[in-house]
MDTraj code that builds the backbone (N, CA, C; nanometers):
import mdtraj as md
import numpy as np

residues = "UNK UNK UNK UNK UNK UNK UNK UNK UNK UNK UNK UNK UNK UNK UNK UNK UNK UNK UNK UNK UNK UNK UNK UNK UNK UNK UNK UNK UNK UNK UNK UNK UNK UNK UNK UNK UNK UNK UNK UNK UNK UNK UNK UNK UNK UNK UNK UNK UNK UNK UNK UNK UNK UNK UNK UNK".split()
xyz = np.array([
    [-0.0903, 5.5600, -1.1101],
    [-0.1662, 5.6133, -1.2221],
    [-0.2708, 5.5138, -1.2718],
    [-0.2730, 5.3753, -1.2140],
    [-0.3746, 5.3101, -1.3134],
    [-0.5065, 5.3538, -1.2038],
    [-0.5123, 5.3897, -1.1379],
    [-0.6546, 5.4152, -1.0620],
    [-0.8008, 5.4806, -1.1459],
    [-0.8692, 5.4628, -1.1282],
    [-0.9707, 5.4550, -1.2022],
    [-1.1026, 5.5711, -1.1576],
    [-1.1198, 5.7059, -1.2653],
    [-1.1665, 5.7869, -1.2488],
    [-1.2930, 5.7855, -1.2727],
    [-1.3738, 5.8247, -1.1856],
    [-1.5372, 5.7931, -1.1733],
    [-1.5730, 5.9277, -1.2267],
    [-1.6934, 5.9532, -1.3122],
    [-1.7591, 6.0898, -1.3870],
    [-1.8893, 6.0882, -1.3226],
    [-1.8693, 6.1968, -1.2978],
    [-2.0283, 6.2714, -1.1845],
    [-2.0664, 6.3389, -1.2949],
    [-2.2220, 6.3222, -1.3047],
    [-2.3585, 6.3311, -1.4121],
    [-2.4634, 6.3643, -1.3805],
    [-2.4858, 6.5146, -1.4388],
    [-2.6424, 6.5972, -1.3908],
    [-2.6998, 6.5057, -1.3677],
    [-2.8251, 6.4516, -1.3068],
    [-2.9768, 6.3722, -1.3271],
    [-3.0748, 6.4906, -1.3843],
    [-3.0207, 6.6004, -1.3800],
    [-3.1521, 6.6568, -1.4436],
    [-3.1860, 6.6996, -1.5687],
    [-3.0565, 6.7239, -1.6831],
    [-3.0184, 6.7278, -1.7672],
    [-2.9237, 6.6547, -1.8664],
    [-2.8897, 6.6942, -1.9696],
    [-2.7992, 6.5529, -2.0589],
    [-2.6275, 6.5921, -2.0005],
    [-2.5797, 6.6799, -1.9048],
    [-2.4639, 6.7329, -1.9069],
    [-2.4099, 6.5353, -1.8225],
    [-2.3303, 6.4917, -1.9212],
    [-2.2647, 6.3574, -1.8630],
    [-2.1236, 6.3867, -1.8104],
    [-2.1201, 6.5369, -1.7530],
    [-1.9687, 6.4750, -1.6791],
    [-1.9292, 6.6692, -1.6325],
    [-1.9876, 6.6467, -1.5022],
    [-1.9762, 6.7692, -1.4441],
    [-1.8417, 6.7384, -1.3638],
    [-1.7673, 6.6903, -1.2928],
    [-1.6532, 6.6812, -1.2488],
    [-1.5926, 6.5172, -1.2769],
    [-1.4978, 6.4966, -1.2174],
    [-1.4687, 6.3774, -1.2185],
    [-1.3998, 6.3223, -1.1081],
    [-1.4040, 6.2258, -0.9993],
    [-1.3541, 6.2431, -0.8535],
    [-1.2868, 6.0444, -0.8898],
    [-1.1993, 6.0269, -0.7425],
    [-1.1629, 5.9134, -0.7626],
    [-1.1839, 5.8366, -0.6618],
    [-1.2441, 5.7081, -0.6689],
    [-1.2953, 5.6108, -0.6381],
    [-1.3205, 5.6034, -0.4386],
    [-1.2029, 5.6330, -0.3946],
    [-1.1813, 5.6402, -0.2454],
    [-1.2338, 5.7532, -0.2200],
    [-1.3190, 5.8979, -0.2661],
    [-1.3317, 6.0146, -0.2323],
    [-1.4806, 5.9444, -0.1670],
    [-1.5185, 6.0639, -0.0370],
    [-1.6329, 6.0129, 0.0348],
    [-1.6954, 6.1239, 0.1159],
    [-1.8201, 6.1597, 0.1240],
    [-1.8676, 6.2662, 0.1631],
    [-1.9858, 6.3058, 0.1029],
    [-2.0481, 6.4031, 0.0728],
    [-2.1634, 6.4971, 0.0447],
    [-2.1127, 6.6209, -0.0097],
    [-2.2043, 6.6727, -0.1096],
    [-2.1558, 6.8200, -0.1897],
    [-2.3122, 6.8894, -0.2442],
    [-2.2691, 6.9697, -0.2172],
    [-2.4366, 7.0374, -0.3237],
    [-2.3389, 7.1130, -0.4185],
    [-2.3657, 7.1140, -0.5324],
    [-2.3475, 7.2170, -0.6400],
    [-2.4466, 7.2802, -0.7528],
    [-2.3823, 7.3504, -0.8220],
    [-2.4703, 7.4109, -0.9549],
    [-2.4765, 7.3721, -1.0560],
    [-2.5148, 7.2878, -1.1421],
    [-2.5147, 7.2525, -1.3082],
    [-2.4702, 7.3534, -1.3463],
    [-2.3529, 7.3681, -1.4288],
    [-2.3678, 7.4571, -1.5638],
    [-2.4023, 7.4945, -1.6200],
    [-2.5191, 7.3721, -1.6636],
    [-2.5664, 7.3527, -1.7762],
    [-2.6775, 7.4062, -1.7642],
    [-2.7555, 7.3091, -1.6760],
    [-2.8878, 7.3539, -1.6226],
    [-2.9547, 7.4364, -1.5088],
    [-2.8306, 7.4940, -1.4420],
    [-2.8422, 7.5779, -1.3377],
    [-2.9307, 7.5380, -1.2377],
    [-2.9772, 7.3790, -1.1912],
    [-3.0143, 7.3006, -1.0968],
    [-2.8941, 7.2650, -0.9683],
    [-2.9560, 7.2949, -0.8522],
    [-2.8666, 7.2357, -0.7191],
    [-2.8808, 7.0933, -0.7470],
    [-2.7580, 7.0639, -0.7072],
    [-2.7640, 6.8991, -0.7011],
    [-2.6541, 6.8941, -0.6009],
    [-2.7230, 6.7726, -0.4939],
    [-2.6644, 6.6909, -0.3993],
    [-2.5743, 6.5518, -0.4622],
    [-2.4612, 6.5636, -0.4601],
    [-2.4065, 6.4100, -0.4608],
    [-2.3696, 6.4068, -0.3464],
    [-2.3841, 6.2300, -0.3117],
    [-2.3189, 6.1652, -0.2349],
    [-2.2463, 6.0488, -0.2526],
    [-2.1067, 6.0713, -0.2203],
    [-2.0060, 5.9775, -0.2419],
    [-1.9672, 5.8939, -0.1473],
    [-2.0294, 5.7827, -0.1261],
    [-1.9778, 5.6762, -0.0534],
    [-1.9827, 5.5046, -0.0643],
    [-1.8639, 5.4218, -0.0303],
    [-1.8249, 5.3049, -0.0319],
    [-1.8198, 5.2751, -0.2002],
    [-1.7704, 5.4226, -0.2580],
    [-1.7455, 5.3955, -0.3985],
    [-1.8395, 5.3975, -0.4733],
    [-1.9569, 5.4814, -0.4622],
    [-2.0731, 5.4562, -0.5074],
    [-2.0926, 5.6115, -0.5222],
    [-2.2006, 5.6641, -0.5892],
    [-2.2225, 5.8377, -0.6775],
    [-2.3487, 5.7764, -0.6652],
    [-2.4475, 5.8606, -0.5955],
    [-2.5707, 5.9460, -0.5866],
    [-2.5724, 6.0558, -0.6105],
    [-2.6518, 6.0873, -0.7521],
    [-2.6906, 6.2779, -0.7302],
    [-2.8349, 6.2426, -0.7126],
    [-2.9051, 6.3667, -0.7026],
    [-3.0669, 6.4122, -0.6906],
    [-3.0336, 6.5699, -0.7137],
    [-3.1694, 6.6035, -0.7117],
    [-3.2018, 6.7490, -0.7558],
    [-3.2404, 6.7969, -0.6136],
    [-3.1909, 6.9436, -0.5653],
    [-3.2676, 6.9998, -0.4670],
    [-3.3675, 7.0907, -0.4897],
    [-3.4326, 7.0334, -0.3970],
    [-3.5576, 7.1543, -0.4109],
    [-3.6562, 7.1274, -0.5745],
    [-3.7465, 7.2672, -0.5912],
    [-3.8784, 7.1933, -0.6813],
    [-3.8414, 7.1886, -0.8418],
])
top = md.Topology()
chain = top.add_chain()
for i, resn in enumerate(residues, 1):
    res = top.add_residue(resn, chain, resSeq=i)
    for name in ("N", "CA", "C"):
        top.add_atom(name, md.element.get_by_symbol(name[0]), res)
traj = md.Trajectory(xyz[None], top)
């Protein structure tokens, strides 16, 4: 339990915490804001969170 939960964060809007994944998770995702109804790409790797916006 002490492992340490990382918070995934629109870039295109103020929404600070669209899911929350843990530290060893690794891969690529596109999803939908909620908030802002923007695609966004994260990429999760070597413990590290990239989002961007797809498309215009």
């Amino acid at each position: 339990m002490g492992e340490q939960i990382l918070k995934v964060s629109c870039p295109c809007c103020k929404n600070g915490r669209l899911f929350d994944v843990l530290p060893d998770t690794e891969g690529t995702i596109q999803i939908k804001c909620p908030c802002c109804r923007k695609i966004i790409q994260i990429s999760l790797h070597n413990k590290k969170i990239r989002t961007e916006r797809i498309g215009a």
